[in-house]
C-alpha angles and dihedrals in degrees: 000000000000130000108237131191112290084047123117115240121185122223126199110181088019095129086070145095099277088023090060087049089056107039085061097050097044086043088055100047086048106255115143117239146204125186132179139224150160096222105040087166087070097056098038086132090072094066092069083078098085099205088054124092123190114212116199112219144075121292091210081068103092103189090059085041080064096047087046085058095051105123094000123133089201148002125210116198118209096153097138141149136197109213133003127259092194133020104276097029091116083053104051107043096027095043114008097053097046088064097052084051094061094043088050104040108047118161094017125114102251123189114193113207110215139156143274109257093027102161134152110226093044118123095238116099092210094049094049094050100050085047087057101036082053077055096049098051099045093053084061101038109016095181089064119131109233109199112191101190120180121224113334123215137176142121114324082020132161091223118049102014077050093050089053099056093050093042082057085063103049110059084172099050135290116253114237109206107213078015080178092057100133109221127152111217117227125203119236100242090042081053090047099040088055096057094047088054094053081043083066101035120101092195101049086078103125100006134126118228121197104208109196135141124258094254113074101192137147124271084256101053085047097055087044099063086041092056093037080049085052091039085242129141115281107262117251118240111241107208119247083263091050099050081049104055086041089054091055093053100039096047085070102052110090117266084028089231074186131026142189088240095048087054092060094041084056092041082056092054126213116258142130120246111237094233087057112098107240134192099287089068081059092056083244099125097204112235110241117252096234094054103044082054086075087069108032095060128030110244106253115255 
């Protein structure tokens, strides 16, 4: 059965990026929402929504994630990171968490949100650990929703707000390592709109989305509409050798901008297989990057 506005719906991650995104649009189609986080004192201007609350606590604690579920009809999981700041981080938030999700959250509705190119014999960490942590949870809750998105962009975003202010720092052009990576950019509420949707859909009980935009194009391409949007220099393609030997160097260096591991989740690409039902089997039409550009960023003067 679906879950339908009025509903609770618990969020973990949804102080976040995408979580933020979400929490606006199922507030505003009345569903009743509780999210969870370590530091409630950063994210005070979320209680001004009234059918919000907002649980102290952590959520790799699996006997508070029980008491979180209490009364919920679903869960959506978008606790993700990018990259580790210690050995066993993939592990423990990609594989590990999804577990305790199933075990706590038994009889709800769950949506995993994963990424585009999981799989569980790449050479990405990253990549290998979101694929198993997909396994583990549905040999605990087989009826899970898994959602791969590509890169996701919007407004307060890590990609293109990220891309200008490095733009900023190259007048003659930044240089984009695995410049050919394929990826197709998704806007956040595209992204939003979608899980609400599955959210809704009987029939999505047990199925993989693959939540991408309608312009499938390479990093560079990507980064060049970006920099023609900011009236910057095109940005100049680094060969698969070079990204790697500036992977190398850069992963070192504190705070890793660039890491071995990065370079081989590029190298795997972000797309959604054709056979994988998107967004448009969910009635949500993506918004094309280039286009949402014109938004995203002022035209120069």
């Amino acid at each position: 059965m679906g879950v339908r506005p009025g509903a609770l719906v618990v969020l973990l991650g949804g102080c976040g990026f995408v979580g933020r995104a979400l929490v606006r649009e199922m507030h505003h189609r009345g569903y009743r929402l509780r999210l969870v986080t370590r530091r409630p004192d950063r994210h005070r201007d979320l209680l001004v929504l009234p059918r919000l609350e907002l649980w102290e606590g952590d959520v790799h604690d699996e006997r508070f994630l029980r008491q979180v579920v209490a009364g919920a009809a679903a869960l959506v999981n978008l606790v993700g990171i990018l990259d580790e700041r210690a050995p066993g981080d993939f592990v423990r938030v990609h594989e590990e968490l999804p577990a305790r999700v199933a075990r706590a959250g038994c009889g709800l509705r769950l949506v995993q949100v994963s990424a585009a190119g999981a799989d569980a014999a790449s050479d990405s960490r990253y990549l290998r650990s979101k694929a198993r942590g997909e396994q583990r949870l549905r040999a605990l809750a087989p009826a899970a929703i898994v959602v791969r998105p590509s890169v996701i962009y919007g407004a307060g975003d890590h990609f293109v707000g990220r891309f200008q202010r490095l733009l900023r720092w190259a007048p003659l052009g930044l240089p984009v390592p695995l410049a050919d990576s394929p990826m197709a950019p998704v806007h956040v509420d595209d992204v939003a709109a979608g899980i609400i949707a599955i959210l809704a859909r009987t029939a999505a009980a047990g199925r993989d989305y693959g939540f991408c935009g309608p312009e499938v194009m390479t990093l560079w391409e990507a980064v060049a509409a970006i920099a023609q949007r900011s009236g910057r220099a095109r940005p100049r393609r680094l060969s698969s050798a070079t990204s790697l030997l500036l992977a190398r160097v850069l992963g070192h260096w504190p705070g890793g901008p660039f890491s071995i591991d990065q370079w081989r989740t590029l190298r795997a690409g972000s797309v959604c297989p054709a056979e994988v039902p998107g967004l448009p089997d969910l009635g949500v039409t993506p918004r094309p990057f280039r286009e949402a550009l014109k938004d995203l960023i002022p035209e120069p003067c």
